[in-house]
C-alpha positions in Angstrom: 4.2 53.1 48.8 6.7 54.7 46.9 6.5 58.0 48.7 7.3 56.2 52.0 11.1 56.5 51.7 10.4 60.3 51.4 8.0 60.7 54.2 11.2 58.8 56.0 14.0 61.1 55.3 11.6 64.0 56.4 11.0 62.1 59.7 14.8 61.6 60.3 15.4 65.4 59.0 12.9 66.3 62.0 14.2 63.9 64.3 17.8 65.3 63.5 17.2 69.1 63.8 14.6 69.0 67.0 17.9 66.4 68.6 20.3 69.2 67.7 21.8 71.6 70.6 22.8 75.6 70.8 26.3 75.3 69.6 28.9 75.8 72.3 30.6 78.8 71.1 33.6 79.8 72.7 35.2 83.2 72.8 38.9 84.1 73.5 38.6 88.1 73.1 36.5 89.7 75.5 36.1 92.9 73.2 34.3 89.8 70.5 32.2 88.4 73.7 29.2 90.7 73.5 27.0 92.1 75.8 26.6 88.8 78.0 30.5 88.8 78.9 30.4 92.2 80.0 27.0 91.9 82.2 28.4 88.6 83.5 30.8 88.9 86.5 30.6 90.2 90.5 29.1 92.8 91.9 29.1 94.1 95.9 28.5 95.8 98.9 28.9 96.4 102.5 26.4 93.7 102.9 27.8 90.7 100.3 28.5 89.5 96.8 27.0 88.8 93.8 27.8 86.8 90.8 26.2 86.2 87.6 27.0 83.7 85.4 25.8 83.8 81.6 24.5 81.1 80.4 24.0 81.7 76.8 20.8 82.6 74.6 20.1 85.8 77.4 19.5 83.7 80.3 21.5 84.6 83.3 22.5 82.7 86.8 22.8 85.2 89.9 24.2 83.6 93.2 24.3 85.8 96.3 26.7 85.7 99.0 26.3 87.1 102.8 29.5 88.4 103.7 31.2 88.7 100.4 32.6 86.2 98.0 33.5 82.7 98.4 37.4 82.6 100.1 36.8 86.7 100.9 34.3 87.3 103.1 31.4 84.7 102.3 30.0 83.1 106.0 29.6 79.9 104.2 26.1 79.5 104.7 23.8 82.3 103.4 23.8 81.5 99.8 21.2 81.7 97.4 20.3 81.3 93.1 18.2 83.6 91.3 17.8 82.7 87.7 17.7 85.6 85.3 16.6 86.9 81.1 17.7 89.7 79.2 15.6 92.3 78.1 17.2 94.6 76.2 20.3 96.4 77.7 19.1 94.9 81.4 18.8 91.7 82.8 16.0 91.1 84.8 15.9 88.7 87.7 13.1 87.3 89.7 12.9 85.0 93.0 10.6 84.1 95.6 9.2 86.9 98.4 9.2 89.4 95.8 12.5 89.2 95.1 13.4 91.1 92.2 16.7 92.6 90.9 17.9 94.4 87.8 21.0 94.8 85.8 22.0 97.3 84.3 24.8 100.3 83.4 27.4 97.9 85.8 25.6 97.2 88.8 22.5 95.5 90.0 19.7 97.2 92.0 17.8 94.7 94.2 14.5 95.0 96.2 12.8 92.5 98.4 9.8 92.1 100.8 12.1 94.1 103.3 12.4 97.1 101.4 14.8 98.5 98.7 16.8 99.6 96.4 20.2 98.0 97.3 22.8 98.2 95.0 25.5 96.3 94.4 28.8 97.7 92.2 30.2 96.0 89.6 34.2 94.9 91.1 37.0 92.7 89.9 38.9 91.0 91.7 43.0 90.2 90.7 45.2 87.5 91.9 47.8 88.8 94.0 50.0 86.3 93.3 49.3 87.6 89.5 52.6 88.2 87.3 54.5 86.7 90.9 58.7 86.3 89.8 60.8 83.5 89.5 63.2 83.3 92.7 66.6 82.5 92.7 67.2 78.8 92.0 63.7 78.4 90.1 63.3 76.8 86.9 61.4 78.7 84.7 59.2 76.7 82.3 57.6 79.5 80.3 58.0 82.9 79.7 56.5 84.0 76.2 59.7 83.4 74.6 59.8 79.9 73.8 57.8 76.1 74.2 61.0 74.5 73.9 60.7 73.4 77.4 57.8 71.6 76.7 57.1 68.6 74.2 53.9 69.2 72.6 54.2 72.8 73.6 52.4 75.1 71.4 52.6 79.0 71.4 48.9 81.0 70.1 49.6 84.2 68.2 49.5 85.8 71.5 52.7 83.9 72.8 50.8 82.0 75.3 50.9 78.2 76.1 48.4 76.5 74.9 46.7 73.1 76.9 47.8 69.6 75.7 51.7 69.4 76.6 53.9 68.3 79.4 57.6 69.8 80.3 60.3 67.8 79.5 61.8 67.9 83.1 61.1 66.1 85.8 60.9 66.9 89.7 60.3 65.8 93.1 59.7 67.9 95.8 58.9 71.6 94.7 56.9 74.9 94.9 55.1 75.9 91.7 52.9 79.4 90.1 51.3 79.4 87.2 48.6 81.4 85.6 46.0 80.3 83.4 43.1 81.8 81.1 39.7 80.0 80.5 37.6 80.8 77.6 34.1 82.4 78.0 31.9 79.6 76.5 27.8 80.7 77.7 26.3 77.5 76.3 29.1 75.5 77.8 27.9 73.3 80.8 29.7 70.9 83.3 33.1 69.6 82.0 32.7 70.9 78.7 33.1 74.8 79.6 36.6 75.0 80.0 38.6 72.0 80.9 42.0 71.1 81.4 43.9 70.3 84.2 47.6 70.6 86.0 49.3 67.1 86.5 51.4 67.1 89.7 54.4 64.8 88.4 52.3 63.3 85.4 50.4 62.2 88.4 47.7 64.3 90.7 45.0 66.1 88.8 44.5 69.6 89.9 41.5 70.5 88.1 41.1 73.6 85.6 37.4 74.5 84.7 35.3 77.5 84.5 33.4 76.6 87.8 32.6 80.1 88.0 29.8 80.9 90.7 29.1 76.8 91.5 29.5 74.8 94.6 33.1 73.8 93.9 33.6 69.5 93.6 36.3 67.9 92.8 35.9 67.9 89.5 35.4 71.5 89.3 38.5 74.7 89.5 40.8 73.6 92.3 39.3 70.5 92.7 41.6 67.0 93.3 40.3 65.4 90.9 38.4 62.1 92.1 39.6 62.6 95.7 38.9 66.5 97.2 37.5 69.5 96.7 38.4 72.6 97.2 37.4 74.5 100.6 35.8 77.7 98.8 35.4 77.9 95.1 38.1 80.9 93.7 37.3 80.7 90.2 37.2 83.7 88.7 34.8 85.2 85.6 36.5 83.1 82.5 39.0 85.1 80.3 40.5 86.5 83.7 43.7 85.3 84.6 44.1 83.1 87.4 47.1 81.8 89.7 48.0 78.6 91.0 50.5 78.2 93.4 51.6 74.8 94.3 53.7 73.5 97.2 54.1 69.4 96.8 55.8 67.1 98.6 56.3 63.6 96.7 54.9 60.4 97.9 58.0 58.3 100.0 59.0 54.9 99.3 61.1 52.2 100.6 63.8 50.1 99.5 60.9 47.5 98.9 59.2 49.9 96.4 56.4 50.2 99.2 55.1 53.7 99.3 55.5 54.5 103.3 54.2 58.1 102.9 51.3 60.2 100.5 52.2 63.4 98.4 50.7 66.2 100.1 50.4 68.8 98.5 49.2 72.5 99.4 47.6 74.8 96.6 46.6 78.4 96.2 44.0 79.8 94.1 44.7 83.1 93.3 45.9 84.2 96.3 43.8 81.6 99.0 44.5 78.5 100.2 42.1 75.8 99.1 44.4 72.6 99.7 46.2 72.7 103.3 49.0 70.1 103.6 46.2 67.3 101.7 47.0 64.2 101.1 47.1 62.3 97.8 45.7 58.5 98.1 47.0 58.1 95.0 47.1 59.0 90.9 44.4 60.3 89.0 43.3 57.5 86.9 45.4 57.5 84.0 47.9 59.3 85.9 51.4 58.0 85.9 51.9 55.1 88.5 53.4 55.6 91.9 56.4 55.0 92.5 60.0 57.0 94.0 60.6 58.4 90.4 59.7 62.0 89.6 58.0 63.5 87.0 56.7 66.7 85.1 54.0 68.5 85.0 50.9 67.8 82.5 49.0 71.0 80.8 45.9 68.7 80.1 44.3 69.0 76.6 40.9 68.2 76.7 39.1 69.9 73.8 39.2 73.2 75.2 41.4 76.5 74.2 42.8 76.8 77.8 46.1 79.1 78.0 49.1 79.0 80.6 51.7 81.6 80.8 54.5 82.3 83.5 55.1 78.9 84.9 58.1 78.5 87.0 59.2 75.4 89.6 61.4 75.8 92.3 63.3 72.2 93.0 63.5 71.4 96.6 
């Protein structure tokens, strides 16, 4: 009997160790990323788009699009998910009807039951609303110079904002742009690869994620959070800057308090409309409460080294 307590703790260390998951690791620096970060990204043709997605460990997502990507081309209906391994300096990928692709050198070769090779080219795509100027009569949050504007705001060494702060100002009506950088975390899945989120008067969740190459919910890039999702997913490779550009329009009240009209609000993701004149039911939960007051906007921290930089409002 005495070597029962032993024989425990070696049954618990087991337990423990065969219970215990990759860790997530998250990169900031693509030049630190590795091979995986460079493979991952999108690829095209005449013909369509691909994009792979890394996944950590050398295993590798590859969604094709006909037409081109999502928001650019993409006929919102030929779609389909290859899974993928690395083996050595190429990723192989293998699907049904002797589909099979490889990656290598920046671009993919494919061949199918229908004949072959097709290649696609490595691309990448930019915002063009990327690096977009203030206007005259904008408020400009943050520039690189200072957090001042922000309480909780914290600047990284590369004086950019970090998530988990909201500005100390608060609006009603206005137009918005802000960019934002996600890390690149491979074993990171669902809301753990990426988040944080833009609060619309402390109040509307617009959702920031790595969603790169999924179906795009609500709780994904772009997404209202609990009430809409986006109508193409934009999201970009992570540790590519993106662009939000906001046009809201506050919920209405009467003299009662009654709320007589939604915020609507319409939102850009780098560059394409997602959100057209939507209407808001009402605040994310644990969003501030409705009511004719204004508020700021919310850089959500949620465990996850998101970055903002050039944010500007334009009152209306």
């Amino acid at each position: 009997m005495k070597y029962l307590p032993i024989f425990l703790l070696l049954l618990a260390a087991t337990v423990q160790a065969a219970d215990q998951k990759p860790k997530a690791e998250t990169f900031l620096d693509p030049s630190k990323a590795g091979q995986d970060y460079l493979d991952q990204g999108e690829y095209r043709n005449d013909w369509g788009g691909i994009q792979v997605i890394a996944l950590g460990a050398g295993n590798f997502r590859m969604v094709t699009y006909q037409g081109g990507f999502p928001g650019e081309g993409w006929n919102q209906e030929f779609k389909t998910e290859t899974p993928g391994k690395r083996e050595g300096r190429k990723i192989a990928f293998t699907g049904e009807d002797n589909y099979r692709a490889e990656l290598a050198e920046g671009k993919i070769t494919i061949h199918t039951a229908n004949g072959g090779p097709y290649i696609m080219e490595k691309t990448e795509r930019k915002s063009p609303t990327l690096g977009s100027k203030p206007p005259a009569g904008a408020t400009v949050l943050f520039d690189g110079t200072s957090a001042d504007a922000w309480a909780d705001g914290h600047l990284d060494d590369r004086r950019l904002l970090q998530a988990g702060c909201k500005n100390k100002q608060s609006f009603g009506d206005f137009t918005a742009h802000l960019e934002f950088l996600l890390p690149f975390k491979p074993l990171g899945r669902g809301q753990d690869r990426g988040n944080s989120g833009v609060y619309l008067q402390d109040r509307y969740e617009v959702q920031v994620l790595d969603s790169f190459g999924l179906k795009g919910e609500n709780d994904e890039c772009g997404g209202i959070y609990s009430q809409a999702r986006p109508s193409a997913n934009l999201c970009y490779p992570p540790l590519t800057w993106q662009t939000y550009d906001i046009d809201f329009v506050a919920a209405r009240f009467d003299e009662t308090g009654k709320k007589t009209k939604n915020a609507i609000v319409t939102l850009k993701h780098n560059g394409v409309t997602i959100h057209d004149r939507l209407e808001l039911k009402g605040p994310t939960p644990g969003g501030k409460k409705e009511d004719s007051s204004g508020g700021p906007l919310q850089l959500q921290g949620h465990g996850n080294p998101v970055f903002y930089r050039n944010i500007w409002v334009v009152p209306k």
